[in-house]
C-alpha positions as CSV (number, residue, x, y, z in Angstrom):
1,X,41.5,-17.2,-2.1
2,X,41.2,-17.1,-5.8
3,X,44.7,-16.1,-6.5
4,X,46.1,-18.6,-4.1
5,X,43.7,-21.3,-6.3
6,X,45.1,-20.4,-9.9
7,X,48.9,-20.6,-9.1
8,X,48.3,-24.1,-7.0
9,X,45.6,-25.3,-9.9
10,X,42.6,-25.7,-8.1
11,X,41.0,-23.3,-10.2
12,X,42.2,-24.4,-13.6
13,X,43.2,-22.0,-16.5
14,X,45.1,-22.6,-19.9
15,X,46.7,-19.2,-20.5
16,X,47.7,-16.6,-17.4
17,X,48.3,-13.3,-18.1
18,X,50.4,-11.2,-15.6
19,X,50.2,-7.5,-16.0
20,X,52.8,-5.7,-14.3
21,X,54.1,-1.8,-14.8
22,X,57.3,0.1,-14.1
23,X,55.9,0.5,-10.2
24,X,55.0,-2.9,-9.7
25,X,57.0,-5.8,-10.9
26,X,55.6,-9.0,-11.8
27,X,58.5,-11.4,-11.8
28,X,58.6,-12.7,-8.0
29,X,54.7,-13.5,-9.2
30,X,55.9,-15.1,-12.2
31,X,58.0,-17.3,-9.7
32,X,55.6,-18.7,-8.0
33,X,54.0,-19.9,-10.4
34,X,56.9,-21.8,-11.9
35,X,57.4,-22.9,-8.3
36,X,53.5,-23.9,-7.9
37,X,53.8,-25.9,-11.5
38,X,56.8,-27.7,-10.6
39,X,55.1,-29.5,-7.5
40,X,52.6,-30.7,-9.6
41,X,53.9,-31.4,-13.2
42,X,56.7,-32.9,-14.9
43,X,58.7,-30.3,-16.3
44,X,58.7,-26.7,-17.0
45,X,59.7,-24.8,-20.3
46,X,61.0,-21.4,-19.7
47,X,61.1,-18.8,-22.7
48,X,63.3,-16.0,-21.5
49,X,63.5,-12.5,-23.2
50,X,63.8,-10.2,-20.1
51,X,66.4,-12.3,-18.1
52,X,69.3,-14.4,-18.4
53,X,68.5,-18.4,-18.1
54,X,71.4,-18.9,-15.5
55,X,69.8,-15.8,-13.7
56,X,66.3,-17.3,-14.0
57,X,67.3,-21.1,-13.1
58,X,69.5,-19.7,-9.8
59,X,66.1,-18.5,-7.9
60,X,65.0,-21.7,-7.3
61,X,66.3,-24.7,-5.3
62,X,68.7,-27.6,-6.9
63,X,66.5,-30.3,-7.2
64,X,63.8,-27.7,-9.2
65,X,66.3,-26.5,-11.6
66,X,67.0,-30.2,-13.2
67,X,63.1,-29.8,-14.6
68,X,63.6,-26.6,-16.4
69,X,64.5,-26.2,-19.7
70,X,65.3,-22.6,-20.8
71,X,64.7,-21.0,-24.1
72,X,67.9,-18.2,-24.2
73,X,66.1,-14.9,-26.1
74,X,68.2,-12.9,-23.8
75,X,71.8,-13.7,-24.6
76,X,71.5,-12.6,-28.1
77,X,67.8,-11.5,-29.1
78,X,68.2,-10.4,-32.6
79,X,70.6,-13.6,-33.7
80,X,73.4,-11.2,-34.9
81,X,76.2,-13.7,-33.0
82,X,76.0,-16.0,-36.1
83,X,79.0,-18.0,-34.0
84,X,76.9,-19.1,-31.3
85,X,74.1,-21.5,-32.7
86,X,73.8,-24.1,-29.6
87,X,74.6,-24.1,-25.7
88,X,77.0,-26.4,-24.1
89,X,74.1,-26.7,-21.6
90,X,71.6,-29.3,-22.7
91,X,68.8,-27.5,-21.0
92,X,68.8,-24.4,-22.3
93,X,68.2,-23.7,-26.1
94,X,69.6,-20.5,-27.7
95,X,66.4,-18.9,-30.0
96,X,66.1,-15.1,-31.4
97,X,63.7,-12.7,-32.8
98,X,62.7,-14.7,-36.0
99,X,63.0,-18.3,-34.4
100,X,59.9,-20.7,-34.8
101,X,59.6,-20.9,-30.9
102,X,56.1,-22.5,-31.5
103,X,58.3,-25.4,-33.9
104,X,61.4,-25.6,-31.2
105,X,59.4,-26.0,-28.2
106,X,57.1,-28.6,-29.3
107,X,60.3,-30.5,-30.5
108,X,62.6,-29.9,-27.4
109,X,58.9,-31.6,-25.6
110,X,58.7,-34.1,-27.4
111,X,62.6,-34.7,-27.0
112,X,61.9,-34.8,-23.3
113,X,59.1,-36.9,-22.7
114,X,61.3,-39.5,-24.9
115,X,64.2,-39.1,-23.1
116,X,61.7,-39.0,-19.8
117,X,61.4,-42.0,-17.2
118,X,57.9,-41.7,-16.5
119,X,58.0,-44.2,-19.6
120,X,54.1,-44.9,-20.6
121,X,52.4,-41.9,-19.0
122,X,51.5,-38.9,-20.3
123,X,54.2,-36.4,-19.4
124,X,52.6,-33.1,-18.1
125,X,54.3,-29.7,-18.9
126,X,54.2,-26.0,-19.0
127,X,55.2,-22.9,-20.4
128,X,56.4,-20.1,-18.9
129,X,57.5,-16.6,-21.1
130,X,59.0,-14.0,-19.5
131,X,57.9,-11.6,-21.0
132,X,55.3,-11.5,-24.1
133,X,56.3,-7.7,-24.2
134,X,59.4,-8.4,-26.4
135,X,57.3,-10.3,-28.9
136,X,54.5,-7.7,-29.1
137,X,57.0,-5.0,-30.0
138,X,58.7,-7.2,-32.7
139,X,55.8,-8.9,-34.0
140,X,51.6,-7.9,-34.4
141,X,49.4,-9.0,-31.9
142,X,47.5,-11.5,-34.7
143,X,51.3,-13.2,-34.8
144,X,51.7,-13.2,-30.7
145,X,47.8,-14.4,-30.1
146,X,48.5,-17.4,-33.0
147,X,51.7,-18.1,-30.7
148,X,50.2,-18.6,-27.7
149,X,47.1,-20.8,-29.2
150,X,49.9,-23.1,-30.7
151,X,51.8,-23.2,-27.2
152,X,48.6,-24.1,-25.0
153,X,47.0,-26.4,-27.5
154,X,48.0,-30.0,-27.4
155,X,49.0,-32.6,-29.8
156,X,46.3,-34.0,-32.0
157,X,48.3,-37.1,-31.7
158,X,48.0,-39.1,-28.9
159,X,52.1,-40.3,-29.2
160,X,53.3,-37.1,-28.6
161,X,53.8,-38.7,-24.9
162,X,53.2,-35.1,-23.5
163,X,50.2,-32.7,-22.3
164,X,50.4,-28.7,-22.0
165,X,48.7,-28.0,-18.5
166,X,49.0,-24.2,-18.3
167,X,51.0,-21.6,-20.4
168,X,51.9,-18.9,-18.3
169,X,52.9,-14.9,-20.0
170,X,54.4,-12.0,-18.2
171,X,53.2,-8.8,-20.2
172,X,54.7,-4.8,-19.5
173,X,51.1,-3.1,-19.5
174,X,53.0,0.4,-20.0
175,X,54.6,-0.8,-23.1
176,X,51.8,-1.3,-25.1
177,X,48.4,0.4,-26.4
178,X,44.8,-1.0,-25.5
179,X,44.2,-2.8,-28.5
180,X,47.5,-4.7,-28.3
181,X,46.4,-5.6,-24.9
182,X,42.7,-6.5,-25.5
183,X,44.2,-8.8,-28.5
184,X,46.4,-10.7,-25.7
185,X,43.8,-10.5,-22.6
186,X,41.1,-12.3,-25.3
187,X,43.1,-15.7,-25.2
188,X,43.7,-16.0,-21.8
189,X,41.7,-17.7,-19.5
190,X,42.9,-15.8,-16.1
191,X,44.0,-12.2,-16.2
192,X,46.4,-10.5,-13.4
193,X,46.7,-6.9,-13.1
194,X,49.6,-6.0,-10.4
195,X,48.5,-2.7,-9.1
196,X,48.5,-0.8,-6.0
197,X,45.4,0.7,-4.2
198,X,44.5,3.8,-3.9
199,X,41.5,3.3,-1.3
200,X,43.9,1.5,1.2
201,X,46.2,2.9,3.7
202,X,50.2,2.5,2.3
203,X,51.2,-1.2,4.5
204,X,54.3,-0.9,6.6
205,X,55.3,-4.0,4.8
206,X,56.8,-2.9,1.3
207,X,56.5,-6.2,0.1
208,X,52.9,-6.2,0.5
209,X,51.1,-6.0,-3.4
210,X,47.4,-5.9,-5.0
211,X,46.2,-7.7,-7.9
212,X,43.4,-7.1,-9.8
213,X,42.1,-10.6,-11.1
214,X,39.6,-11.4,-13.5
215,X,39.0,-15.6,-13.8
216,X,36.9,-17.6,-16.6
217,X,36.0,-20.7,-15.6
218,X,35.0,-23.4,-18.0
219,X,31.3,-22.9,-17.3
220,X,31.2,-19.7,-18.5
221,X,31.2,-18.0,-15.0
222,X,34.1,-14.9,-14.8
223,X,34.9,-14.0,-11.5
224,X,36.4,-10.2,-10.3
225,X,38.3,-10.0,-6.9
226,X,41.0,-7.7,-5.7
227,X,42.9,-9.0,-3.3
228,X,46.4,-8.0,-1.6
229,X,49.6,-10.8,-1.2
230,X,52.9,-11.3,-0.3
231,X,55.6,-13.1,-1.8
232,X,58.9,-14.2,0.3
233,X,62.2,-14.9,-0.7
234,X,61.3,-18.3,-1.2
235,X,58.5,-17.5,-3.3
236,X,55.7,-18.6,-1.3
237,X,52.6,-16.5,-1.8
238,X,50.7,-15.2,1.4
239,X,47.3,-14.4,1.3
240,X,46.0,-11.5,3.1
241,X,42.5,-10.3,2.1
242,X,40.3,-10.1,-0.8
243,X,37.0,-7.9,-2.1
244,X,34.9,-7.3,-5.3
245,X,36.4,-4.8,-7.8
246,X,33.2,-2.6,-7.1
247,X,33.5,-2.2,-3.6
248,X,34.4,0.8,-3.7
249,X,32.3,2.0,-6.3
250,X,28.9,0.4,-4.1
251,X,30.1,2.1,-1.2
252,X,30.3,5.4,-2.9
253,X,26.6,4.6,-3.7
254,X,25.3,4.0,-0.8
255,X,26.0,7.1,0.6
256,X,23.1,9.6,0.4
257,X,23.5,12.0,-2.1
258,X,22.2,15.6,-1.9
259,X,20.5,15.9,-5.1
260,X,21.5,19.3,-7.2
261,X,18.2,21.3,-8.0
262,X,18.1,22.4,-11.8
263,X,15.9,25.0,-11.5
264,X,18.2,27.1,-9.3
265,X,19.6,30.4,-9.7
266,X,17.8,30.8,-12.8
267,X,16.7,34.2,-14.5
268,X,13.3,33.2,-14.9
269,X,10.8,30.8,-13.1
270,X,10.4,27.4,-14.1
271,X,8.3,26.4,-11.4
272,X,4.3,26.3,-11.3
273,X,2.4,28.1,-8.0
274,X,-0.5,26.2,-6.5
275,X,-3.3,28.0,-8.3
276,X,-1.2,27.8,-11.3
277,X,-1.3,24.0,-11.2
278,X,-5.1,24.1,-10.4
279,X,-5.9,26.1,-13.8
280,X,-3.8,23.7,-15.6
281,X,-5.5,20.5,-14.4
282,X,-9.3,22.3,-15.3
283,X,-8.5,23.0,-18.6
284,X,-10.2,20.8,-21.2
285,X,-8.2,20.1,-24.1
286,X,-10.0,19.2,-27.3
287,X,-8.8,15.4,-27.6
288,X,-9.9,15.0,-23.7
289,X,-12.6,12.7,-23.4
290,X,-15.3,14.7,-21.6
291,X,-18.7,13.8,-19.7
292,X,-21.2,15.0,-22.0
293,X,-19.9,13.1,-24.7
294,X,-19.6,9.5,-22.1
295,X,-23.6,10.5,-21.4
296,X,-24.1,10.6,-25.8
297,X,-22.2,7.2,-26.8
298,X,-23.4,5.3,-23.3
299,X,-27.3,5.5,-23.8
300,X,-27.5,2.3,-26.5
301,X,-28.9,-0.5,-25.2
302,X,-26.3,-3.5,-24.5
303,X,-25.7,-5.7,-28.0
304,X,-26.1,-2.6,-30.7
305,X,-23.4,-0.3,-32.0
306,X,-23.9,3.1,-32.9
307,X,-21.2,5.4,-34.5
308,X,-20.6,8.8,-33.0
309,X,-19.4,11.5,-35.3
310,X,-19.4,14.9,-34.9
311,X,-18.2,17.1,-38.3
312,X,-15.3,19.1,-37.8
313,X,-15.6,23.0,-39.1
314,X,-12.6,22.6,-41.6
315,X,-14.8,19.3,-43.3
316,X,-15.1,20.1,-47.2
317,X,-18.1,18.6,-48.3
318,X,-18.8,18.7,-52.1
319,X,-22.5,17.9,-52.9
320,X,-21.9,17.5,-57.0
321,X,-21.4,14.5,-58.2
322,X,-17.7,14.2,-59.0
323,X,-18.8,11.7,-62.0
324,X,-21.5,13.6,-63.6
325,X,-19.3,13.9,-67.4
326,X,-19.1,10.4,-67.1
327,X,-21.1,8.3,-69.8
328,X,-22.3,5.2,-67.8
């Protein structure tokens, strides 16, 4: 299924967008995809604003955490601890509200793939932020949008050693107003919206979720498909069924629908009786073409014209000659 094919890559997209709410919450998806990325990439470049980076690195098995690098905007978001400029850990890099992040993460890559033993291949990486929400209240949407296009946008230079597959966002839809949101949905290629629905029957399973996706391939195509998951502990994503995001809506229409007469109840008559109708259609209005007049213009013979006119009442005709005073 389509969302199955954007977390494992088969349907490739630059920027993801999760949507979640206070209802439904869009971390466990955010999982999986750092799970899906690390199976087929090098490493993966976590900056976290909603959640610890020892909290965030624990969820996932040993061998996975040695390829994440964590960016700590959680620990101390607004840089007041002046004290605490660097982290004993060498994966995890302590940033704040008015850090470059676009400046530090391209450097910490670049750091990597030197440091990296995949020596003379292009190292492949990806960036994961949980969440955009804590950007979009500090900063304007223009700022977060230029942000992301620096993050997903690879290195003119073809040293660099590295290549940004897919930049992944976690946004808090309830946080923010509709034109914050349209400014952040533009950019991204694939757009999640965790919701619940309404039209289905509430699962025994708890665990059981609905997204809302909307997917732009390359060609142009954009693809809509609701479809309902699972996510385990071990963040693996199971599939359960899909449909068009206007099912409902063509299934509504496809009922029969009585039809609402205007004319009803009204305190006069609208409506024309039979002989009413059949006076109507007799009358002869005056810029009707009638028979009399076909029989007039019809009787020239085939090849010569002739002009028809018949005076009107209301015609002034002056016979003086209007330049009579005139010497000539």
């Amino acid at each position: 299924m389509l969302l199955g094919d954007i977390i494992n890559g088969k349907e490739k997209s630059h920027l993801v967008i999760v949507h979640d709410n206070i209802n439904q919450n869009g971390k466990p998806l955010l999982s999986c995809f750092v799970k899906s990325l690390l199976e087929s990439i090098d490493f993966v470049h976590a900056i976290l604003w909603d959640v610890s980076p020892g909290q965030f690195i624990g969820a996932f098995d040993p061998h996975l955490r040695e390829r994440i690098f964590c960016y700590d905007g959680f620990s101390d978001p607004l840089g007041w601890n002046l004290t605490k400029n660097e982290c004993d850990d060498s994966h995890v890099s302590v940033i704040h509200q008015n850090s470059n992040l676009a400046q530090v993460v391209k450097n910490n890559m670049a750091h990597c793939c030197s440091q990296s033993s995949n020596s003379g291949n292009v190292v492949k990486v990806a960036v994961v932020i949980n969440s955009l929400s804590r950007l979009l209240l500090w900063k304007s949407s223009s700022a977060v949008c230029t942000l992301l296009n620096q993050l997903y946008s690879n290195p003119l230079d073809s040293q660099a050693g590295y290549q940004v597959v897919q930049v992944v966002g976690l946004v808090h839809t309830d946080l923010h107003d509709d034109q914050t949101l349209n400014a952040v949905n533009f950019l991204a290629s694939s757009l999640l919206w965790i919701t619940q629905d309404n039209n289905e029957p509430k699962a025994a399973d708890q665990s059981t979720c609905w997204c809302r996706i909307l997917h732009k391939r390359k060609t142009g195509k954009v693809i809509k498909k609701v479809e309902s998951f699972a996510i385990s502990n071990e963040f693996e994503l199971t599939e359960h069924h899909d449909k068009d995001w206007n099912v409902s809506s063509s299934t509504a229409n496809s009922e029969p629908v009585k039809e609402v007469d205007p004319t009803q109840n009204l305190t006069f008559n609208l409506k024309l009786t039979d002989n009413e109708r059949q006076a109507r259609s007799n009358l002869k209005l005056p810029y009707m073409y009638h028979e009399e007049k076909k029989s007039e213009v019809s009787v020239n013979p085939s090849g010569e014209g002739k002009v028809f006119y018949q005076p009107d009442e209301a015609d002034d005709f002056d016979e003086e000659d209007p330049d009579e005073d005139l010497d000539i």
